[in-house]
N, C-alpha and C positions, 0 to 999 in steps of 0.2 A: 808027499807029506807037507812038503813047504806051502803047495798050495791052497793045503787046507788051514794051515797056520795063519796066510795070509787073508785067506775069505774067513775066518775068524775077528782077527784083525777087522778087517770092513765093519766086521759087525756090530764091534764095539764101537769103531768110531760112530757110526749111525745110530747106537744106544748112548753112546756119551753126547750126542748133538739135541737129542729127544729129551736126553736127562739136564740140559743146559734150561731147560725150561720146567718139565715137573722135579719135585723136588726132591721127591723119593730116590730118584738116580742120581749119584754123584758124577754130574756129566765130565768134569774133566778130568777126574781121575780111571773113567769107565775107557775115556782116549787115553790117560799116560800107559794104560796097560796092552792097550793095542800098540805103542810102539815101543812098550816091554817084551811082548811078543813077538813082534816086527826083528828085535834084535836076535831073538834066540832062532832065527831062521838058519840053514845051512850056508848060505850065501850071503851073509851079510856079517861083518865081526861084531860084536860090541861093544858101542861108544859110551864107558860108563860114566863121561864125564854129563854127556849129553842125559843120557835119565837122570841121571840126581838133579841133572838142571831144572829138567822139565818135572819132577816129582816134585821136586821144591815149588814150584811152580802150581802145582796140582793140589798140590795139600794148603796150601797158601791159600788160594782161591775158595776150597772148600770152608777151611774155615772162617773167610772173609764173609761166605755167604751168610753166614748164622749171622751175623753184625751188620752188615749192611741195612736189613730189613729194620734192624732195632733204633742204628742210627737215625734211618732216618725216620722212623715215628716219631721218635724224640725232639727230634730237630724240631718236625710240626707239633710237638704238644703233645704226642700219643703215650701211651699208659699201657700195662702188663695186657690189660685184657684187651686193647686194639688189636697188640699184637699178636694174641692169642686166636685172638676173630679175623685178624688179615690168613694165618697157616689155615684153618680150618675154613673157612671162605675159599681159599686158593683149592682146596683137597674139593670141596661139596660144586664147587665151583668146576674144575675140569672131571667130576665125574658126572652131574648134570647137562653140563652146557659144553663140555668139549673144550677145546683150543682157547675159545675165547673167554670160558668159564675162568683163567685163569687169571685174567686180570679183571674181569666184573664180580670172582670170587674175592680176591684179594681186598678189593674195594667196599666190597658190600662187608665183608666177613670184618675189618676193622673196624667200618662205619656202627657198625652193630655193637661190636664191645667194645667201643667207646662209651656205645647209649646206656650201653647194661653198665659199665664202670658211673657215667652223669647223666641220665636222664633229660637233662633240662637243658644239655648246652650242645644244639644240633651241631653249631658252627665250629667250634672245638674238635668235635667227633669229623666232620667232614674233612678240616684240614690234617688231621691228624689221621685217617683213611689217605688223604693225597700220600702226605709222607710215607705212609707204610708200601702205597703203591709206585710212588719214584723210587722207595729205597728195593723192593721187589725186584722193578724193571732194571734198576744198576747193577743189580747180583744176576740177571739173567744175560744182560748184554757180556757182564765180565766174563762167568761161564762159557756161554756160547762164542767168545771170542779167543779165549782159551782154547774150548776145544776145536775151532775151525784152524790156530794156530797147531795145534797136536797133529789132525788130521791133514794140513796140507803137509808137514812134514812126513807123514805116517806115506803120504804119493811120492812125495819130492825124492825121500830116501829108496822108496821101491821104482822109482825108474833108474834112479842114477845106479843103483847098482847095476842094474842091466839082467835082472830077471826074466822082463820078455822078452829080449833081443836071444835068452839061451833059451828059451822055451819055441818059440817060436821062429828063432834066424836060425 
C-alpha cells in the first residue's frame, strides 16, 4: 500500500511542477499535498510542525500569485483590462501555441487590452504588456521554486527514512 501512496505522491509532485507554470493548477499546493501524503505512509511519523510550515508556505505563494501579475502591470502603467487580456492570452496562448504560448499569450493578451481599454497609446499598452509579463514570469519562478523546494524534500524524507533499503536490502 505505501507504495502506491508514494507513486501517488510522485505524481502530484509532477502535477504541482506542470502546475508552477499553467495556471489552472495550483502547483505548490498540488506538492504540499504530496508530502501530506508522504507523511500518512506506514513508515514515516508525522512532522506536523513541518506541514503547517510548508502549508503556510503553499497557501502564501498561492495567493501571492493573484498579485504579483497585478503588481506588476501597475507598476508599468497597466489597467483592468491588460490584465484581463494578459489571463486570457496566457489560456488562448498555451492552448494554441503550447509551452511557449504562455508567455507570447501573456504578452500578446495584455498588449491587446490595453489597446481595447486606449486605442491610440501603442507605447503604454506595450510597457504595460512588459509588466504584466515580468510580473507573470515572478509568480512562475516563485511557484516552481516552491514546488522544486516541496519535491526535493518529498525525495530527501523518502530515502532518509530508509524505505528502499527495507524493500529491497
Amino acid at each position: 500500500m505505501d507504495f502506491v501512496i508514494i507513486s501517488f505522491g510522485i505524481l502530484l509532485i509532477i502535477i504541482g511542477l506542470i502546475g508552477s507554470f499553467v495556471p489552472i493548477i495550483p502547483g505548490p499546493i498540488t506538492a504540499w499535498v504530496a508530502l501530506l501524503i508522504l507523511h500518512q505512509t506506514s513508515f514515516l511519523s508525522s512532522d506536523f510542525t513541518f506541514l503547517a510550515i510548508t502549508f503556510s508556505v503553499a497557501i502564501g505563494v498561492f495567493i501571492l500569485d493573484y498579485f504579483i501579475p497585478i503588481i506588476g502591470a501597475k507598476k508599468f502603467g497597466g489597467t483592468k483590462s491588460g490584465i484581463i487580456g494578459a489571463t486570457l492570452g496566457l489560456l488562448v496562448g498555451l492552448i494554441f501555441v503550447g509551452p511557449l504560448g504562455i508567455f507570447l499569450g501573456t504578452f500578446s493578451g495584455a498588449f491587446i487590452g490595453e489597446l481595447i481599454y486606449d486605442p491610440n497609446d501603442k507605447r503604454a499598452a506595450i510597457k504595460a504588456a512588459t509588466g504584466s509579463l515580468i510580473g507573470f514570469l515572478t509568480g512562475v519562478f516563485l511557484k516552481f521554486s516552491v514546488t522544486v523546494f516541496f519535491g526535493y524534500n518529498f525525495f530527501k524524507i523518502l530515502l532518509e527514512s530508509n524505505y528502499f533499503s527495507n524493500i529491497y536490502g
